[in-house]
FIKOLZA-1660 file (N, C-alpha, C; in steps of 0.1 Angstrom, whole numbers, plus 5000, padded with zeros to 4 digits):
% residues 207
   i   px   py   pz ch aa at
   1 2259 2725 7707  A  X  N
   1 2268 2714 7707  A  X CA
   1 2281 2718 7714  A  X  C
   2 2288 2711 7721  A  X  N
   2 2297 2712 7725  A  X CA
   2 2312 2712 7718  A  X  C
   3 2325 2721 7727  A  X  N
   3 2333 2716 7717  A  X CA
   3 2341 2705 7717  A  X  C
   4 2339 2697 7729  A  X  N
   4 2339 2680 7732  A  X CA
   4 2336 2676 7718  A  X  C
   5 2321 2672 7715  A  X  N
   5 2317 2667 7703  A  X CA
   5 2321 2672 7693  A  X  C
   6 2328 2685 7689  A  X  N
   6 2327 2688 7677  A  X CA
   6 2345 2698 7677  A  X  C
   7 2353 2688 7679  A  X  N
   7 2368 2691 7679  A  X CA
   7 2371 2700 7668  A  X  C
   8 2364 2704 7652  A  X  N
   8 2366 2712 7646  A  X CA
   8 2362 2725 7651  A  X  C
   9 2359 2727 7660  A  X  N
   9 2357 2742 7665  A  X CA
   9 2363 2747 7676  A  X  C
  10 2380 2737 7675  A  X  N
  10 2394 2741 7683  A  X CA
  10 2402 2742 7678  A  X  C
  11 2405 2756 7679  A  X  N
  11 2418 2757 7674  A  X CA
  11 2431 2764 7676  A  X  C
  12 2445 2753 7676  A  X  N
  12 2455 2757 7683  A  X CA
  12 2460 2776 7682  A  X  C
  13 2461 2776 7692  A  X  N
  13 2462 2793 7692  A  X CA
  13 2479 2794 7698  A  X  C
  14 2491 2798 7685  A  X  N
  14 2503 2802 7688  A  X CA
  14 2507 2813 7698  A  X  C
  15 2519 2812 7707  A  X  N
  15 2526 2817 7708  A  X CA
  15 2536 2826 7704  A  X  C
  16 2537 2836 7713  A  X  N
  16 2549 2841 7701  A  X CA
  16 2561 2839 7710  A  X  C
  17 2564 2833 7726  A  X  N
  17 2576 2822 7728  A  X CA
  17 2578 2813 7722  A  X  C
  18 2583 2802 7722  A  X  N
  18 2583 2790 7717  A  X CA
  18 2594 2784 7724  A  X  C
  19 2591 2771 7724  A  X  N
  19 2601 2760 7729  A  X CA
  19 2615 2766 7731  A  X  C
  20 2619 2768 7717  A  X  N
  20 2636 2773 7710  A  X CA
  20 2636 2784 7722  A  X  C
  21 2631 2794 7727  A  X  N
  21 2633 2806 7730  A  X CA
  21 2633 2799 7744  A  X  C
  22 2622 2793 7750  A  X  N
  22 2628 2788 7763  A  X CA
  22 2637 2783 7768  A  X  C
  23 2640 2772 7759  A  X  N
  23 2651 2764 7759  A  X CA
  23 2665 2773 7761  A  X  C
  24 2662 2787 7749  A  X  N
  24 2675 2790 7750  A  X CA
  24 2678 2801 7766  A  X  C
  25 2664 2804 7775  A  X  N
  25 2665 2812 7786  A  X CA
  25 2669 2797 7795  A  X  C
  26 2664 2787 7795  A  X  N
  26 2670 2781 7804  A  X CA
  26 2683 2770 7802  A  X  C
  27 2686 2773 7790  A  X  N
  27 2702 2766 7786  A  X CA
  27 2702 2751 7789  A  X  C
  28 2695 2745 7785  A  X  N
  28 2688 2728 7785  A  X CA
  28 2678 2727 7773  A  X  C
  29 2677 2714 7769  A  X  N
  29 2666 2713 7759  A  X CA
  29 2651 2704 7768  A  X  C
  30 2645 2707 7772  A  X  N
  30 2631 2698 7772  A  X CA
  30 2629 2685 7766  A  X  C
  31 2625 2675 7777  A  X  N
  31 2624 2664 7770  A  X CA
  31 2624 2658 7787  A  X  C
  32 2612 2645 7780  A  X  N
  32 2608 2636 7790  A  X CA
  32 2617 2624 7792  A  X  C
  33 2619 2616 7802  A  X  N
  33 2626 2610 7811  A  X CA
  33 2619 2602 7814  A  X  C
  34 2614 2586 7806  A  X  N
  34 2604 2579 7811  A  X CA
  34 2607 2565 7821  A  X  C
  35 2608 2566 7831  A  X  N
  35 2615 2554 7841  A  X CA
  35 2605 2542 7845  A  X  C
  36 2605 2535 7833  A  X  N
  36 2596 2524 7841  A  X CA
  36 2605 2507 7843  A  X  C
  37 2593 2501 7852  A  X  N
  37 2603 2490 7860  A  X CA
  37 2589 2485 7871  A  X  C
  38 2592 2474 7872  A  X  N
  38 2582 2472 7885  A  X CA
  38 2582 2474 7896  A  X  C
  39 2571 2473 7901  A  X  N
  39 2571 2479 7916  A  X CA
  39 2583 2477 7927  A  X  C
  40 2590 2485 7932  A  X  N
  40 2598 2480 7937  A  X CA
  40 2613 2481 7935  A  X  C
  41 2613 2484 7919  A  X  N
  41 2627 2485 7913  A  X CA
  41 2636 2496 7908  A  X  C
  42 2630 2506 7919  A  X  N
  42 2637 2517 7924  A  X CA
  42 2637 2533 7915  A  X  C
  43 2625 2527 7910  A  X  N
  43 2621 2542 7900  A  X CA
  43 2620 2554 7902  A  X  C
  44 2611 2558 7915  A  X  N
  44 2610 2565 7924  A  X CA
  44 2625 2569 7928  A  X  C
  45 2632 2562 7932  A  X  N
  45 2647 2566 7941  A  X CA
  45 2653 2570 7927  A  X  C
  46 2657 2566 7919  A  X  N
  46 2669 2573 7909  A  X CA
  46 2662 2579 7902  A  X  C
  47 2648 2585 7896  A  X  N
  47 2641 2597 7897  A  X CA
  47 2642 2612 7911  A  X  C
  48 2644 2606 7918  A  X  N
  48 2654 2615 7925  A  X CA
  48 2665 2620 7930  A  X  C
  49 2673 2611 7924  A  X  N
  49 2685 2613 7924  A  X CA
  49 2691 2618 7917  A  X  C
  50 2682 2611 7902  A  X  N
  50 2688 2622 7889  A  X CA
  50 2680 2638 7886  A  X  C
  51 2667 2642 7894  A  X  N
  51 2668 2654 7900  A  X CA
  51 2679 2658 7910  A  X  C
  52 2681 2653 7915  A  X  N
  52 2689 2662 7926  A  X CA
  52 2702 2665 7914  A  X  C
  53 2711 2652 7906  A  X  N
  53 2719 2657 7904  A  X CA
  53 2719 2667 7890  A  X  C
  54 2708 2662 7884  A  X  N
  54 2707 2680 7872  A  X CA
  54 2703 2691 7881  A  X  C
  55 2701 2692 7894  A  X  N
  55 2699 2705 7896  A  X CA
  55 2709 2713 7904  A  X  C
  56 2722 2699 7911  A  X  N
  56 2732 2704 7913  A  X CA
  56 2738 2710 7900  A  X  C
  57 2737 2708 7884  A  X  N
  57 2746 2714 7876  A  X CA
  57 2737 2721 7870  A  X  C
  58 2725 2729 7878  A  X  N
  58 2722 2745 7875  A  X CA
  58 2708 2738 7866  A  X  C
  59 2704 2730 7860  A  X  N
  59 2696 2726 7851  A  X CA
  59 2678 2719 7858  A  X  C
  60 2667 2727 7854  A  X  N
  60 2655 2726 7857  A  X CA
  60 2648 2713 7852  A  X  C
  61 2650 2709 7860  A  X  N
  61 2634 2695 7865  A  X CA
  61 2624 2697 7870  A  X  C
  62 2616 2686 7870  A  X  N
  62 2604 2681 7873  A  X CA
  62 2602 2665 7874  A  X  C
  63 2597 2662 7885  A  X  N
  63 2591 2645 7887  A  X CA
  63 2579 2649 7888  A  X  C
  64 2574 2637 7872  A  X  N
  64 2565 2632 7880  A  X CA
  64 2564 2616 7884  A  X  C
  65 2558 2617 7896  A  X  N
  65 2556 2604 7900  A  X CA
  65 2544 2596 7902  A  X  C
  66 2545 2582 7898  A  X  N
  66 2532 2575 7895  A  X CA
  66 2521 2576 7910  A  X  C
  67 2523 2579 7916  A  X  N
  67 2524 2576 7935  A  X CA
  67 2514 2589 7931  A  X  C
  68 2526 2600 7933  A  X  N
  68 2521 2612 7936  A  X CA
  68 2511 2618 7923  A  X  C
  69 2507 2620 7913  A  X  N
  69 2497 2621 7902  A  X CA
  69 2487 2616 7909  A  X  C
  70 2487 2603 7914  A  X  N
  70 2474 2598 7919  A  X CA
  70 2462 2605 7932  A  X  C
  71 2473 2615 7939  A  X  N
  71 2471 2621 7945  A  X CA
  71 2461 2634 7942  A  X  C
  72 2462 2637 7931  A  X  N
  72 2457 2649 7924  A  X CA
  72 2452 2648 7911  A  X  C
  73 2456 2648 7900  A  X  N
  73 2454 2651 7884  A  X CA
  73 2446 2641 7881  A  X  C
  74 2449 2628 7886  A  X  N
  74 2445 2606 7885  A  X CA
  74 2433 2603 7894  A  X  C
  75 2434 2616 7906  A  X  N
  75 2428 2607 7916  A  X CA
  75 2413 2598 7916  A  X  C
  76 2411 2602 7902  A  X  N
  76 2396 2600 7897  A  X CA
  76 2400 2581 7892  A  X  C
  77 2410 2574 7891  A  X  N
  77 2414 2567 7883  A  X CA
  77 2417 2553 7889  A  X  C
  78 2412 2540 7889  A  X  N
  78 2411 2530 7895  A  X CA
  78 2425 2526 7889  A  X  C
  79 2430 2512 7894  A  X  N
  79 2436 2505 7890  A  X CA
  79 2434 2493 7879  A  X  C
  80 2422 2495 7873  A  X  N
  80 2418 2485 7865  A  X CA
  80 2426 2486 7847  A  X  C
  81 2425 2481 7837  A  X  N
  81 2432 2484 7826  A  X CA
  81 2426 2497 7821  A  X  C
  82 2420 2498 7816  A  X  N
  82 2418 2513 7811  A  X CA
  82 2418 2521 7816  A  X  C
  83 2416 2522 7833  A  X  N
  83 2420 2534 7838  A  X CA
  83 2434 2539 7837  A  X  C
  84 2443 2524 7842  A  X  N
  84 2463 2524 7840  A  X CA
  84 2465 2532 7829  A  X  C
  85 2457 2527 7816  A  X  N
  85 2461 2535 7805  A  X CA
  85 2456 2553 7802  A  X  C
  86 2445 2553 7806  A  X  N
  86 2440 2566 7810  A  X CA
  86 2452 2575 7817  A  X  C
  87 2454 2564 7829  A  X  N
  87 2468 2577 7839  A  X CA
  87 2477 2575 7831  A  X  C
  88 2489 2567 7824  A  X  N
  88 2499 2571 7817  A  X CA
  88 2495 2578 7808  A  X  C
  89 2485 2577 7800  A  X  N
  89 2481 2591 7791  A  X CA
  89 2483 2600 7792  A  X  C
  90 2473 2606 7807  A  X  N
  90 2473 2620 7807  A  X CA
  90 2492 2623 7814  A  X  C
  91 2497 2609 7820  A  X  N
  91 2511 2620 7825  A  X CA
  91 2517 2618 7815  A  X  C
  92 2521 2615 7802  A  X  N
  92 2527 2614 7793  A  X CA
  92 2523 2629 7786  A  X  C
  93 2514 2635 7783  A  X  N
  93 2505 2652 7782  A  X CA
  93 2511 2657 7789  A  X  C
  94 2511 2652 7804  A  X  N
  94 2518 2662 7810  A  X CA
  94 2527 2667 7807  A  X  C
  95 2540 2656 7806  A  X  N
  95 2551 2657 7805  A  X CA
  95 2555 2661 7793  A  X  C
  96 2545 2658 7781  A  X  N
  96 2555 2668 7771  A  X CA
  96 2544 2681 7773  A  X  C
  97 2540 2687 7779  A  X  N
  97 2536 2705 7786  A  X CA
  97 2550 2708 7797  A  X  C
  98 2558 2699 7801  A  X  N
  98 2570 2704 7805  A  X CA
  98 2581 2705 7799  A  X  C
  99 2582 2690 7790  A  X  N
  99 2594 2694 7776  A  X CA
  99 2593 2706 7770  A  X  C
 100 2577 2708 7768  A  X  N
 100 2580 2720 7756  A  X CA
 100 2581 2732 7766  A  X  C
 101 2582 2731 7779  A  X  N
 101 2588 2743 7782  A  X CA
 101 2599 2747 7788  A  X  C
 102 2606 2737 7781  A  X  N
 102 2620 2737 7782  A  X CA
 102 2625 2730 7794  A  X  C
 103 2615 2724 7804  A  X  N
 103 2622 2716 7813  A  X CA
 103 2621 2700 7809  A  X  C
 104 2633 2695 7816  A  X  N
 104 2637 2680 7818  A  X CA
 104 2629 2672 7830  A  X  C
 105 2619 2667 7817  A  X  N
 105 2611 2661 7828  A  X CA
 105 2615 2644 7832  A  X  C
 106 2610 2643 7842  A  X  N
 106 2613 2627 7848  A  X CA
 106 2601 2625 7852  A  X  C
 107 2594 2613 7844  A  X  N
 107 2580 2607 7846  A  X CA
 107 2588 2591 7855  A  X  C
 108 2575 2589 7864  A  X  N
 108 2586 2575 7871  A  X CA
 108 2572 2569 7874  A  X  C
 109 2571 2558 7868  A  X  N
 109 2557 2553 7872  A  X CA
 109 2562 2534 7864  A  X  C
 110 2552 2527 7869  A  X  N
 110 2553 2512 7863  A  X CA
 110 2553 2510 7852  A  X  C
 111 2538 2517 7843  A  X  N
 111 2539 2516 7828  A  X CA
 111 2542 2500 7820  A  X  C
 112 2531 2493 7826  A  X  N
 112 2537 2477 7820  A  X CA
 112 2536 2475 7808  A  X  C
 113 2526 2480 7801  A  X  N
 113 2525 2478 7785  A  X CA
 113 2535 2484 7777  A  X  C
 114 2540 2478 7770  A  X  N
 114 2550 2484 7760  A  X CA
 114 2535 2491 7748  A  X  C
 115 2524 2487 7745  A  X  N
 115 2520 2498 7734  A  X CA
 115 2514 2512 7740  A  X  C
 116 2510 2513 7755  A  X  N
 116 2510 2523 7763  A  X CA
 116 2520 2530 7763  A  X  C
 117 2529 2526 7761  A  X  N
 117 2546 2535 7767  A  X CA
 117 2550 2537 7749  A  X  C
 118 2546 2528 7745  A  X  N
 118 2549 2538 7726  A  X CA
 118 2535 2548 7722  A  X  C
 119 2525 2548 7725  A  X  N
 119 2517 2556 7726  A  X CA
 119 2526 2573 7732  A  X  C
 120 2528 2571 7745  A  X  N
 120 2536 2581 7749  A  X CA
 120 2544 2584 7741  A  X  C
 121 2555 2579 7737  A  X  N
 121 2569 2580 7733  A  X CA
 121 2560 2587 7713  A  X  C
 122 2553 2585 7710  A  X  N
 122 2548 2590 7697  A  X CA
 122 2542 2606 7702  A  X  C
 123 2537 2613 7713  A  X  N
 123 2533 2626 7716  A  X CA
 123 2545 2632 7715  A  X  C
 124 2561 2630 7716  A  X  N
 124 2570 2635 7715  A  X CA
 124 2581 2637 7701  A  X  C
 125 2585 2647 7699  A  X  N
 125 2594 2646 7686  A  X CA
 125 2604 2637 7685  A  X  C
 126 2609 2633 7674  A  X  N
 126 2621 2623 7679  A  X CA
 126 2631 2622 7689  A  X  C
 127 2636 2615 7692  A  X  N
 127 2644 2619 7705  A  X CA
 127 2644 2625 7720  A  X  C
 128 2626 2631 7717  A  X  N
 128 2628 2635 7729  A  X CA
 128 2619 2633 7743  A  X  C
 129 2618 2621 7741  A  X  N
 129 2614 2610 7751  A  X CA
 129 2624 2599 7753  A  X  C
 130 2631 2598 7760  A  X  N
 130 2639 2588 7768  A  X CA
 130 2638 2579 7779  A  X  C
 131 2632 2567 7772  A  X  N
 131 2628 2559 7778  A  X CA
 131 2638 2548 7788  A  X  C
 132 2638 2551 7802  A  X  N
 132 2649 2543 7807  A  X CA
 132 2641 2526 7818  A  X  C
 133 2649 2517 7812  A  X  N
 133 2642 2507 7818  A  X CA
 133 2650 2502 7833  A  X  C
 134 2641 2498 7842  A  X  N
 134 2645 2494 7858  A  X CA
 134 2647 2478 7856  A  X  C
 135 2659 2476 7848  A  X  N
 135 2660 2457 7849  A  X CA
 135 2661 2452 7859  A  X  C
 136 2652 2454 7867  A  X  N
 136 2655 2442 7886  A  X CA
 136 2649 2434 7886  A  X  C
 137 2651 2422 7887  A  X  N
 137 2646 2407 7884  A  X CA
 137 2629 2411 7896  A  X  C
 138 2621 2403 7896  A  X  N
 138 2610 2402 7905  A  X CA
 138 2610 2401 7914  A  X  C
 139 2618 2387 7919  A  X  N
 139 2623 2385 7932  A  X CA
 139 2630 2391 7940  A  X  C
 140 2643 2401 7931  A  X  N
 140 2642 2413 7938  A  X CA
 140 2631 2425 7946  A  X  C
 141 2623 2430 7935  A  X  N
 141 2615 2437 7941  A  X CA
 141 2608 2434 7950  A  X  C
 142 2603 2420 7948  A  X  N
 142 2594 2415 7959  A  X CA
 142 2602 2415 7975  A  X  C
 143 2612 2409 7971  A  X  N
 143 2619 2411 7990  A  X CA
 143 2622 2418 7995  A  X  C
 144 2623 2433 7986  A  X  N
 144 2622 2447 7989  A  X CA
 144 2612 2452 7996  A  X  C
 145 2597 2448 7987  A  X  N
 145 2589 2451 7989  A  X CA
 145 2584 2463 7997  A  X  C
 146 2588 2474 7993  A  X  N
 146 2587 2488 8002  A  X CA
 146 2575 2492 8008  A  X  C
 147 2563 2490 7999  A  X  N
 147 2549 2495 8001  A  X CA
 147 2543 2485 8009  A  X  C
 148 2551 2474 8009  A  X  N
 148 2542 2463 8014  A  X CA
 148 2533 2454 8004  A  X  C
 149 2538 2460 7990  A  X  N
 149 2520 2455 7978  A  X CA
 149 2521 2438 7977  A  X  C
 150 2536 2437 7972  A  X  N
 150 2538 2423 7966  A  X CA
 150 2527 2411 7979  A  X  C
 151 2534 2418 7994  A  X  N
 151 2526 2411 7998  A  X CA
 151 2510 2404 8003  A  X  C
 152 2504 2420 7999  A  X  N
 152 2492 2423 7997  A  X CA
 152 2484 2413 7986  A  X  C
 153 2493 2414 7975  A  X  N
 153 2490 2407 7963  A  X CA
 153 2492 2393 7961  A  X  C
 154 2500 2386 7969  A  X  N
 154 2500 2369 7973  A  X CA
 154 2487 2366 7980  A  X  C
 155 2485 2373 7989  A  X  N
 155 2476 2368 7998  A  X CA
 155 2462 2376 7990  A  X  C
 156 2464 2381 7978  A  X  N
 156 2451 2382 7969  A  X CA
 156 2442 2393 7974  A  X  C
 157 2446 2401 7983  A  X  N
 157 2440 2414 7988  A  X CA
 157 2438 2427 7975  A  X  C
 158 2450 2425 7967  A  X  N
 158 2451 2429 7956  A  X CA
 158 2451 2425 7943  A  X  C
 159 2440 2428 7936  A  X  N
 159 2439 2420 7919  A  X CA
 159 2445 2429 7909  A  X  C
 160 2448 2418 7905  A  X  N
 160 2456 2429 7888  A  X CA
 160 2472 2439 7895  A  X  C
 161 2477 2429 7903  A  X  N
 161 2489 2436 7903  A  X CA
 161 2502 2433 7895  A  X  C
 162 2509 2440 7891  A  X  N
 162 2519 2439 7880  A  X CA
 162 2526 2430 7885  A  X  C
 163 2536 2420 7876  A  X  N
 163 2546 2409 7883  A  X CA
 163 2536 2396 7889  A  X  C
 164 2526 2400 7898  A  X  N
 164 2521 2389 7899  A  X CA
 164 2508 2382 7898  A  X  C
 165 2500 2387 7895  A  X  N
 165 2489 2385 7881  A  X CA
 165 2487 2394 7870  A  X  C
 166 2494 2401 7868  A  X  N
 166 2493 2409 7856  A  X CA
 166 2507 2415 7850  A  X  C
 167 2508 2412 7833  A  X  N
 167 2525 2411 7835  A  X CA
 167 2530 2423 7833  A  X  C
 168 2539 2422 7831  A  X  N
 168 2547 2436 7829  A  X CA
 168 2559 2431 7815  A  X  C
 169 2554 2440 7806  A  X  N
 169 2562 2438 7792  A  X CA
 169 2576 2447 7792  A  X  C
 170 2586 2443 7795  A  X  N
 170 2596 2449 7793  A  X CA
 170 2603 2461 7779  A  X  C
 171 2606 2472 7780  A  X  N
 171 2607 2474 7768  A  X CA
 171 2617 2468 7757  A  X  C
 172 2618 2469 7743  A  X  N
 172 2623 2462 7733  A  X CA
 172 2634 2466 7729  A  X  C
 173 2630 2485 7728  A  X  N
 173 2645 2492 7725  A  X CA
 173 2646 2504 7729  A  X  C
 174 2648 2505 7746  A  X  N
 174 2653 2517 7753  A  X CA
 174 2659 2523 7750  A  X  C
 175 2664 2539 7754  A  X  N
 175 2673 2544 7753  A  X CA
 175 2686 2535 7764  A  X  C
 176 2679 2536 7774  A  X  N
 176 2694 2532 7782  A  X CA
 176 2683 2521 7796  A  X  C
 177 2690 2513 7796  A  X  N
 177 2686 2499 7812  A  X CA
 177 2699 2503 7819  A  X  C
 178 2686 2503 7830  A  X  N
 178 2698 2503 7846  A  X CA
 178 2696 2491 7851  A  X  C
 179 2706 2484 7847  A  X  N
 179 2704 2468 7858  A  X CA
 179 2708 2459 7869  A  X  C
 180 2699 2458 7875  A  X  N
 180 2705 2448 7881  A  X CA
 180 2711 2432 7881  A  X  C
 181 2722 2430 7885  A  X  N
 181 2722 2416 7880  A  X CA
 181 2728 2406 7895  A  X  C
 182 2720 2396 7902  A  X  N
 182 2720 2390 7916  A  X CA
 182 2720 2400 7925  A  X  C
 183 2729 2398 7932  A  X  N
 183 2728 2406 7947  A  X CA
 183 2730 2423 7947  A  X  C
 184 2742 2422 7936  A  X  N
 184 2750 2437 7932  A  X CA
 184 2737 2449 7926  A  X  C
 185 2741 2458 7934  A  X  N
 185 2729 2466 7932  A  X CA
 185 2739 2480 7930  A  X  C
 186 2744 2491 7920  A  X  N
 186 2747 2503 7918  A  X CA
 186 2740 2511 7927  A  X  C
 187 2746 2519 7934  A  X  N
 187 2739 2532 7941  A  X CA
 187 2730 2541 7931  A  X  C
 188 2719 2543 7936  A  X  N
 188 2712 2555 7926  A  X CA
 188 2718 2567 7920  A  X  C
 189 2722 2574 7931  A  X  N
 189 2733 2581 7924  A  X CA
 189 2741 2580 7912  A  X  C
 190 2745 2567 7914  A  X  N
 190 2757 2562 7898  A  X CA
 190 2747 2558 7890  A  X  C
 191 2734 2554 7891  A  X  N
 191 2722 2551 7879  A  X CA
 191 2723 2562 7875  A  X  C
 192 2721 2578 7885  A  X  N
 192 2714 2589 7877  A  X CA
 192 2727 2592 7870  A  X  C
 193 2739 2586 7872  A  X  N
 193 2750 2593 7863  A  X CA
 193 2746 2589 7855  A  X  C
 194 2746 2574 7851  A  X  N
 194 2748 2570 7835  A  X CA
 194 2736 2583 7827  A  X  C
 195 2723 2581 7836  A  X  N
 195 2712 2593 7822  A  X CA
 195 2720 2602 7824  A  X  C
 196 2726 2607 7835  A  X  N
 196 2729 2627 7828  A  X CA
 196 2744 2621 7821  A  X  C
 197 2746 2613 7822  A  X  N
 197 2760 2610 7811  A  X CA
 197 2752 2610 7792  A  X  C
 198 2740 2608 7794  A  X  N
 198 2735 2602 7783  A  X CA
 198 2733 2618 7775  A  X  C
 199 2724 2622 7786  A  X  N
 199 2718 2633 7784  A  X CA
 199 2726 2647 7778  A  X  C
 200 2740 2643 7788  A  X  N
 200 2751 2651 7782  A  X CA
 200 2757 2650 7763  A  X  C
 201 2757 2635 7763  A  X  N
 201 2761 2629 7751  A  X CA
 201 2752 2633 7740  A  X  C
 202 2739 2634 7743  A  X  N
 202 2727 2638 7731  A  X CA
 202 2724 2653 7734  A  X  C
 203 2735 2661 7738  A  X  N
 203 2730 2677 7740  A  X CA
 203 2717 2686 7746  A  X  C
 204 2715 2679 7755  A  X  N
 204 2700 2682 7762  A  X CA
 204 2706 2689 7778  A  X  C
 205 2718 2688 7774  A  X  N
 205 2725 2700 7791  A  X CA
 205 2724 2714 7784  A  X  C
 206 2721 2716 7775  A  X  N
 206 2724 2728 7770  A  X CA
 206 2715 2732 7757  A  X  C
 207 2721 2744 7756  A  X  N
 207 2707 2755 7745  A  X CA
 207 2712 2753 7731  A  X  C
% end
C-alpha cells in the first residue's frame, strides 16, 4: 500500500532551522501577499512593483504569478472549476514553503471564490496571509483588456471566464483594497506603497 492511501505512515520530520532563525538571517518576517482582482485589474503590475520596491529596501521576495505557475507547477490544470481550485491550492502551499522561509511572498492571480481564498488564508498563522483586493470596476478591466481575453470571451471563444460568465466574489474583509474609482487610476508604484506601508506598520520589514 501506498503512502498516498495510508497518510499514517507520514511523518513530519523537524528541523533544527526554523522559521524564527531564518527570519532572523534575513531581517523580514515571511508571509504571503495574496493580490486578487479580475483580469485586467493590474495584479500582475503592482505585484511588481511592490517587488521591486521591498527589494530596493534590502528585503527578499518572490512572485508568484497566476500566468506564470501555469507555465510549470499548473500546467497539468484546465480552466474548469476544480481545476481553478486545484491551482490556487497548490500556489497557496507554495507560498506558505516561502513564508516559512522567511521570504515575503506575492501570490497575484484572480482567485474569484472567496471560500478558495479563505481556504488559503487558513494554511497560514494568523496574520500572515495578507490578502490585498484589486477594486477596478469591470468595465475598467475590460477596456484595458491586455491579453485580449475579455474579448475572446464576448464573442464566446472562451467559457467560464471570470466577470463575464462566471463571477468573481469580491472579498468581505481584506487586509488592505487598492481602488479604483472612474477614470483616476494611482500609479502602481503608490499601490505598492500603501502594502509596504502596511507591511511596515504590522513589523514584517524586520526580525
Amino acid at each position: 500500500m501506498s503512502t498516498m492511501e495510508n497518510p499514517t505512515n507520514i511523518v513530519w520530520h523537524k528541523s533544527p532551522v526554523e522559521k524564527l532563525d531564518r527570519q532572523h538571517l534575513l531581517q523580514q518576517k515571511g508571509c504571503a501577499i495574496w493580490i486578487t482582482g479580475l483580469s485586467g485589474s493590474g495584479k500582475s503590475t503592482v505585484a511588481c512593483a511592490l517587488s521591486q520596491g521591498l527589494h530596493m529596501r534590502g528585503k527578499l521576495t518572490y512572485i508568484l504569478d497566476g500566468d506564470n505557475v501555469r507555465h510549470g507547477l499548473n500546467r497539468d490544470l484546465s480552466f474548469k472549476a476544480e481545476d481553478r481550485a486545484e491551482n490556487i491550492r497548490r500556489i497557496a502551499e507554495v507560498a506558505k514553503l516561502f513564508a516559512d522561509a522567511g521570504i515575503i511572498c506575492i501570490a497575484s492571480l484572480i482567485s474569484p471564490y472567496r471560500k478558495d481564498r479563505d481556504v488559503c488564508r487558513a494554511l497560514f498563522p494568523e496574520g500572515d496571509f495578507i490578502e490585498v483586493f484589486m477594486d477596478v470596476p469591470l468595465h475598467v478591466c475590460e477596456n484595458r483588456d491586455p491579453k485580449g481575453l475579455y474579448k475572446l470571451a464576448r464573442a464566446g471563444k472562451i467559457k467560464g471566464f471570470t466577470g463575464v460568465d462566471d463571477p468573481y466574489e469580491p472579498p468581505l474583509n481584506c487586509e488592505i483594497v487598492l481602488q479604483q474609482k472612474g477614470r483616476d487610476c494611482a500609479p502602481p508604484g503608490e499601490m505598492a506603497e500603501t502594502v509596504i506601508s502596511y507591511l511596515e506598520e504590522k513589523g514584517y520589514l524586520q526580525a
